[in-house]
N, C-alpha and C positions, 0 to 999 in steps of 0.2 A: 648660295643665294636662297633665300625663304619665300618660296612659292603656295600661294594657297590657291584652294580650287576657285573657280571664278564664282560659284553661287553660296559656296559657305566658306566664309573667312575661317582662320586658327583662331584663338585665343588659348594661350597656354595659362594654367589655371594651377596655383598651388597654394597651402593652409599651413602654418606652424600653430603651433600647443602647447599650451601650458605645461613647464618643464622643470616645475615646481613641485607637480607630482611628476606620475611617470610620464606625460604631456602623448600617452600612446591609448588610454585606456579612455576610450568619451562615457564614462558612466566615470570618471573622477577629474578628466581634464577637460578645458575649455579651448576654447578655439581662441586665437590672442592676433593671428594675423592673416590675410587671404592677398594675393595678389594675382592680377588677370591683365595678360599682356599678347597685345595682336594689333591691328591695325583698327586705327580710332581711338586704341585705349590702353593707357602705360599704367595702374592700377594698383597702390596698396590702401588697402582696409585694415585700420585696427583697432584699439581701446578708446573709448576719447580719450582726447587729447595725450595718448598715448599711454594712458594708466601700468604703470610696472608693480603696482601693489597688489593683494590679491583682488580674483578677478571675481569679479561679483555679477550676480544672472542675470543683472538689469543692463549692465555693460556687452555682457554676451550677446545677452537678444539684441541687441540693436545693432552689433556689426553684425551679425547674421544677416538682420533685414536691411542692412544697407548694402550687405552683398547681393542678397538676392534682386533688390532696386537697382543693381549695378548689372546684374544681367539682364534680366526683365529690361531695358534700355538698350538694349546692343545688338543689332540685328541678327537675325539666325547666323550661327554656325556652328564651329565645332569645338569643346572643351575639350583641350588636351592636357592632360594630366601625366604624372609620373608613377603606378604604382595606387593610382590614383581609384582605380572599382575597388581595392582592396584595404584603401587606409580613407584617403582625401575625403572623396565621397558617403561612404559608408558613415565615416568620423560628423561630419558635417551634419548628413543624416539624423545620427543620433542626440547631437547637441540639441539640436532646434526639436526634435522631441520632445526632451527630455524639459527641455523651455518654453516649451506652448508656443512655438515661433510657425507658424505658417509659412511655406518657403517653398517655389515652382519647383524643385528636385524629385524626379520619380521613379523610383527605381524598384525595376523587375526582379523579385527576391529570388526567379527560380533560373535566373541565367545571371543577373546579376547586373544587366545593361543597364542605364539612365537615360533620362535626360533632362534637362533645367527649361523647364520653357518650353522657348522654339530649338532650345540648344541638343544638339546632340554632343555625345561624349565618346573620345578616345582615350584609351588608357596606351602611350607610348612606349613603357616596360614590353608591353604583351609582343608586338610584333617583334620589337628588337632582340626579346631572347628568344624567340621560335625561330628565327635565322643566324644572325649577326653572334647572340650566344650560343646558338649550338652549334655554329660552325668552327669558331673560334676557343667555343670551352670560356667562353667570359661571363658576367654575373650582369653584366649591361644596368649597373648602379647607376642612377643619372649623371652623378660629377664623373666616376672613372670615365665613362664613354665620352659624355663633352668634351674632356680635358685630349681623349682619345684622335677625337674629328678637329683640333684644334680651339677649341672654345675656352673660355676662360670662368670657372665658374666659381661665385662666392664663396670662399671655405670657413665653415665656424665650426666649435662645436656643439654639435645638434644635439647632445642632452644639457646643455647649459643657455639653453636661448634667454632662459627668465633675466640671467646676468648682462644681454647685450645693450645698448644702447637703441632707444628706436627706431636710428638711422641706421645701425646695424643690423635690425632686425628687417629694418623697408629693402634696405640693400640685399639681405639674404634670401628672403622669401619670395622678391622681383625677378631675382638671378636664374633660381628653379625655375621659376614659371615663363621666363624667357628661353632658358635650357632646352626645356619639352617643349615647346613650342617648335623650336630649330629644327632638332634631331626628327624630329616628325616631319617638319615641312621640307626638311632636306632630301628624302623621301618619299616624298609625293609624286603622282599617287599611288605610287607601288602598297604604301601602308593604308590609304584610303578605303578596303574592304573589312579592314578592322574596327572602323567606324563601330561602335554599338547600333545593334540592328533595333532597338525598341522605337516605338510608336513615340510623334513627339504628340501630346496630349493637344487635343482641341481645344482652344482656350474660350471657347464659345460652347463645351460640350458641356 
């Protein structure tokens, strides 16, 4: 059963990439899909109107800032990511960069923590391999372990997303971010000091 803490909901929180290049590199790929799933909000963001041509910086920026409209709206809680201080975030980070997009995401460069907003961030890789993998000797990849605790989770293949359809693409990048969401809140709140310890910014400061 998916339990959150009573003053910060979950939101599981996850990004797919342009995989036309190598969709891992954000100094050549783009951000093409986001999906955020929790209580109050079942959530994908993508291209208008779902563009599968190339992705151009004016299409970028504006899922960027409809994602970030999409947080900025959703009461404080907690981003739960998969993997996510290392790729999701980071990745995310640099697009809006690299695009002049102004975007609440603040991340401490010398520990690595974030937070969006009012949002604080979990990254659910971290706890699950400091126990769960090194007890077991497992790599606690998101699908293996869901499919692990009985979940059922979207299978594509992840270097071939440009080819999906964008009901395959809603469906796949929904499924992640439902996944980490679970396997966290299944958890709870044993993983809850995992939290990212940084400051959530003053938005009056």
């Amino acid at each position: 059963m998916l339990v959150d803490p009573d003053d910060e909901p979950l939101y599981g929180f996850d990004i797919e990439t342009d995989t036309t290049t190598d969709g891992l590199d954000p100094s050549r790929s783009a951000v093409v899909a986001v999906a955020i799933a929790g209580p109050g909000v079942d959530l994908v963001l993508d291209l208008p109107d779902g563009d599968t041509g190339p992705v151009t910086a004016a299409a970028e920026a504006d899922l960027l800032r409809r994602v970030d409209t999409a947080l900025r709206g959703l009461p404080p809680g907690v981003l739960v990511t998969w993997n996510g201080r290392n790729f999701d975030l980071p990745f995310i980070r640099r697009r809006a960069e690299l695009l002049d997009v102004p975007i609440g995401l603040v991340t401490d460069d010398r520990t690595g923590e974030s937070t969006w907003f009012a949002h604080r961030h979990l990254d659910g890789l971290r706890p699950y391999r400091a126990d769960v993998g090194r007890t077991f000797g497992l790599s606690c990849g998101l699908k293996p372990l869901a499919r692990l605790v009985g979940e059922r989770p979207v299978e594509v293949d992840r270097e071939r997303i440009h080819e999906l359809t964008r009901d395959e693409v809603h469906d796949y990048v929904l499924s992640d971010a439902r996944l980490a969401r679970a396997l966290v809140a299944r958890r709870w709140p044993r993983i809850a000091p995992w939290v990212d310890r940084a400051t959530v910014p003053d938005p009056g400061g």
